[in-house]
C-alpha positions in Angstrom: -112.9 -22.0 95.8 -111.2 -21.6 92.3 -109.5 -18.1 91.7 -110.4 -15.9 89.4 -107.9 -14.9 86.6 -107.6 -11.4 85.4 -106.6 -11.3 81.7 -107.1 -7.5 80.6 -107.2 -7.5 76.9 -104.7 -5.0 75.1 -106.8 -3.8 72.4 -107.5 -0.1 74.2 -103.8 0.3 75.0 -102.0 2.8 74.0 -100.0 1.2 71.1 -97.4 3.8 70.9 -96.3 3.1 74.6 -97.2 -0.9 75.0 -94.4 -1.7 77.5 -95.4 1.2 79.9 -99.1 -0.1 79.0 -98.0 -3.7 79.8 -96.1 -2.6 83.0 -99.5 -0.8 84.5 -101.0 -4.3 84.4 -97.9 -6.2 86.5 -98.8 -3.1 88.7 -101.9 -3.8 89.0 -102.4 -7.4 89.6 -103.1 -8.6 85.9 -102.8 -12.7 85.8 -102.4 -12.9 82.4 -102.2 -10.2 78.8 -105.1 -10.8 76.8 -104.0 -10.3 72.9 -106.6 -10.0 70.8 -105.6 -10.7 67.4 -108.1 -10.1 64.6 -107.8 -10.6 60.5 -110.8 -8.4 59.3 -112.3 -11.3 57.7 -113.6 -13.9 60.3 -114.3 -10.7 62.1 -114.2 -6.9 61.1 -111.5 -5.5 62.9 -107.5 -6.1 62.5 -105.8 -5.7 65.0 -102.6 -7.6 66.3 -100.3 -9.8 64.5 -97.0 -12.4 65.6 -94.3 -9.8 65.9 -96.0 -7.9 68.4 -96.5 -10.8 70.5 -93.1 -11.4 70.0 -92.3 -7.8 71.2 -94.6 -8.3 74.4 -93.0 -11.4 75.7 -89.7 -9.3 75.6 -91.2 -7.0 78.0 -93.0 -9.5 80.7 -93.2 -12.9 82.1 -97.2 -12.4 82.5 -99.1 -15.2 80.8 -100.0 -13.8 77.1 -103.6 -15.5 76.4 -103.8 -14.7 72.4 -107.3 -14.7 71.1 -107.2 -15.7 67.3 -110.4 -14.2 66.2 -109.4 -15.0 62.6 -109.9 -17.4 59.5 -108.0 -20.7 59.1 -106.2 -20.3 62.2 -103.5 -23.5 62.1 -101.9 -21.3 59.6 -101.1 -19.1 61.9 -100.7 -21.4 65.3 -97.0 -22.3 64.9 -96.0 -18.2 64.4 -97.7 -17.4 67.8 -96.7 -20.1 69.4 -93.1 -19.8 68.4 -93.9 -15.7 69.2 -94.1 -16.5 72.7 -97.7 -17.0 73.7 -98.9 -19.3 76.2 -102.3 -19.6 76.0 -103.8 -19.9 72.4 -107.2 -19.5 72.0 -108.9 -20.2 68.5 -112.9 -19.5 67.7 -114.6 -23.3 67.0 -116.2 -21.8 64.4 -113.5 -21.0 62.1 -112.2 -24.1 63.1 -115.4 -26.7 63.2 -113.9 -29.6 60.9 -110.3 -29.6 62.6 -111.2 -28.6 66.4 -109.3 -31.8 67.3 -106.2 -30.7 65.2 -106.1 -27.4 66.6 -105.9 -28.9 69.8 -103.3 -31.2 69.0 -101.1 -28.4 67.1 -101.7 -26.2 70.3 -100.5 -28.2 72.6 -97.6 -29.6 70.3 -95.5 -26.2 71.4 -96.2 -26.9 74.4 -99.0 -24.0 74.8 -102.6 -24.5 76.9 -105.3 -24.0 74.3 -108.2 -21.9 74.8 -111.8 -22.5 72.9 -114.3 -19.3 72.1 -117.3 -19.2 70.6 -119.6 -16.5 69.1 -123.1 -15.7 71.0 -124.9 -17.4 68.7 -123.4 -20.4 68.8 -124.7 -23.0 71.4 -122.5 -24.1 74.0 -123.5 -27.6 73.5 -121.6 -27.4 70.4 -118.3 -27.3 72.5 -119.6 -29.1 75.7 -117.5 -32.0 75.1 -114.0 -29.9 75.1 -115.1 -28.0 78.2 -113.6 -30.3 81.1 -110.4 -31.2 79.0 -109.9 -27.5 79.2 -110.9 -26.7 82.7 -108.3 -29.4 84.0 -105.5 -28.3 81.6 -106.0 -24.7 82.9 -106.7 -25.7 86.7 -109.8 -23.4 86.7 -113.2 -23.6 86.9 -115.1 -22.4 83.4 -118.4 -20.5 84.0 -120.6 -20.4 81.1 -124.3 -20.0 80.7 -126.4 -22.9 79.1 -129.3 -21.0 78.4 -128.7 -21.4 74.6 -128.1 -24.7 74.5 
């Protein structure tokens, strides 16, 4: 039986005290920090940017899984790498033409590389990418292939 990871996401935290909010999740059993990082274009919100990665990996030695939900993310790949993420997770559909790239750019810090998609989009669209990342993770993804 694979295990099952448990990556709270930051966003609710209480930004004013983020080390006492990261040091509730050690507490508690978190596997990895979920960073949500959002540009207000490729979605509404904005949320986190590189320095405060940079600031969290300071504080703990918990996996930080950042979730660029943003436009043209390889401009941004090499400042949360270099930040200290671990995981980097980009949406395929700001990145449809240079998935492979990505991937490559990723991994050439030496980070694991995460793939999201929107609900919309079918999962067949990614299929392909799905084992690569299940073996460079060493876990099992569960997905739905109703839409696709």
């Amino acid at each position: 039986m694979n295990k099952i990871i448990i990556a709270p996401s930051i966003l609710s935290s209480d930004f004013a005290n983020l080390e006492s909010e990261i040091k509730k999740l050690e507490r508690n059993g978190a596997d990895w920090v979920h960073v949500d990082v959002m540009d207000g274009h490729f979605v509404p919100n904005l949320t986190i940017g590189a320095p405060v990665v940079k600031a969290l990996r300071r504080v703990t030695n918990i996996p930080l899984d950042v979730h660029l939900m943003i436009e043209n993310p390889e401009k941004y790949i090499k400042d949360f790498a270099l930040a200290g993420s671990d995981i980097i997770t980009f949406h395929y559909e700001a990145a449809k033409n240079n998935v492979d790239d990505l991937i490559d750019m990723i991994r050439s810090y030496g980070k694991q590389v995460g793939i999201s998609i929107k609900p919309k989009t079918k999962v067949s669209e990614i299929e392909k990418y799905i084992k690569e990342l299940e073996k460079q993770l060493g876990i099992q993804l569960f997905y739905k292939k109703a839409n696709g």
